[in-house]
C-alpha positions in Angstrom: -4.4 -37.7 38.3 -6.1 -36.4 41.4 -6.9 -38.0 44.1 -5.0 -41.0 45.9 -4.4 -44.4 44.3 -4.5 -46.9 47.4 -3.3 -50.3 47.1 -6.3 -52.7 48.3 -4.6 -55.3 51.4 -5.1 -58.1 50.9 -6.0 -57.8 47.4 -9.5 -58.3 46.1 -10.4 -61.3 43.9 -13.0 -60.8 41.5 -14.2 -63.8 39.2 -15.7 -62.8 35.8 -18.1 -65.4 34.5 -18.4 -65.8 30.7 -21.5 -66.6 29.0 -21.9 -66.0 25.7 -18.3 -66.6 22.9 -18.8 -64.2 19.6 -16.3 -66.0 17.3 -17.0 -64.0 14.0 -13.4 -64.5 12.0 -13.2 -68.1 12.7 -11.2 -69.7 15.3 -8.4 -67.6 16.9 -10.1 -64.3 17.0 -13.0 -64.5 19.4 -14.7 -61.8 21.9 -16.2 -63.4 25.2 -19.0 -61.5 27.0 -19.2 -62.2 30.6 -23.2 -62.3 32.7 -23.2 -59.0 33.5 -22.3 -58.0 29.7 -25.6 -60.5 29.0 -28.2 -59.0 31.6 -27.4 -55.2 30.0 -27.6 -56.9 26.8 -31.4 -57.6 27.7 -32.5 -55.3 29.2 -31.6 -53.3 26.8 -33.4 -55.1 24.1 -36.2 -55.0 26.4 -36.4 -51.5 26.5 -35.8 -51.0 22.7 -38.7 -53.5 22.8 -40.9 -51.3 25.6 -39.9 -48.1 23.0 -41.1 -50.2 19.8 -44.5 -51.1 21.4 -45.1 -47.7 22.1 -44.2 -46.5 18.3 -46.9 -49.5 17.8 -44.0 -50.9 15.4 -42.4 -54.2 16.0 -38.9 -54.4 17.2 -36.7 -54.3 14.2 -33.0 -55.3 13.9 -32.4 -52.1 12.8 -33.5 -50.5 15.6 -31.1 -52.0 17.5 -28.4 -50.9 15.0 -29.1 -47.7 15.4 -28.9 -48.0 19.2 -25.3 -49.6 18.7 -24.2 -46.7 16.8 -25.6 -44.1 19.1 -23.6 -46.1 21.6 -20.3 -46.1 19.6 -21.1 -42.5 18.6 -21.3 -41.7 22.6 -18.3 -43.5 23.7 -16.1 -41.5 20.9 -17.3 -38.4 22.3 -16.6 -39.1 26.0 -12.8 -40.4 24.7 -12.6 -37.0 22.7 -13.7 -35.2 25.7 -12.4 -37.0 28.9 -9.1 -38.2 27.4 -8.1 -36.5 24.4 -5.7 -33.9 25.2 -5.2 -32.5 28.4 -2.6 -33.7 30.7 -4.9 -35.7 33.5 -7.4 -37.6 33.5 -10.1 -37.5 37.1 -11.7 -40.6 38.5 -15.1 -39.5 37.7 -14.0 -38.9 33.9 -12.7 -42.6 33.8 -16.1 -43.8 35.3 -17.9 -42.3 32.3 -15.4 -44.0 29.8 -16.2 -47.3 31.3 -19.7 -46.7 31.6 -20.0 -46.1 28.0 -17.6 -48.9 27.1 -19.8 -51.3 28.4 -23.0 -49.7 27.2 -21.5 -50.0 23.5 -20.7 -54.0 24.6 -24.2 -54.5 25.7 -25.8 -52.9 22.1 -23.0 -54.8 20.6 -24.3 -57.9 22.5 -27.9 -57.8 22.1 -27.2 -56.9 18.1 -25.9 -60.3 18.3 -28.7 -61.9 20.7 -31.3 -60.4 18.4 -29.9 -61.8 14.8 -29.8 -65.1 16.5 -33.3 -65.0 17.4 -33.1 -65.4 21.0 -33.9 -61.5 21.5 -37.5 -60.5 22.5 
């Protein structure tokens, strides 16, 4: 890897806070999305809502499918590309895995916020 890995003194403390529990197999296997999982998760369905209303088409769930796949579709290429073969890995590359990491949990999310109704 380049660059420096510094240890952080005295180490940092960050506090997630969970909001929303997707528990689809039952009890066990569950997937817990945090606030800031929930704010991307609406404003993205707000702006697959802004995009609808300019198609002058209501939002439909399977708009927001397709969204989720682009996003799944997005993070496989950037795993291909940043991570896939060569010997290291940048800082910058592993920004753009997490960044589309959570940008697939937020379409993931707001799939799920719009099937339950509470979407826009």
């Amino acid at each position: 890897m380049s660059g420096d890995l510094k240890r952080i003194e005295p180490p940092q403390q960050l506090i997630e806070t969970y909001t929303l529990r997707w528990q689809p197999l039952g009890p066990g296997a569950s997937f817990a999305f945090s606030a800031s999982d929930e704010t991307l998760a609406r404003s993205t369905l707000a702006a697959l809502h802004q995009a609808s209303w300019e198609l002058k088409e209501p939002l439909k769930q399977q708009m927001v499918e397709q969204h989720r796949m682009r996003a799944a579709i997005e993070l496989m290429r950037i795993t291909a590309q940043n991570f896939g073969g060569r010997g290291s890995v940048n800082v910058l590359e592993l920004v753009e895995g997490q960044r589309a990491w959570h940008a697939l949990r937020a379409a993931i999310l707001a799939e799920k916020i719009k099937e339950a109704g509470e979407g826009i």
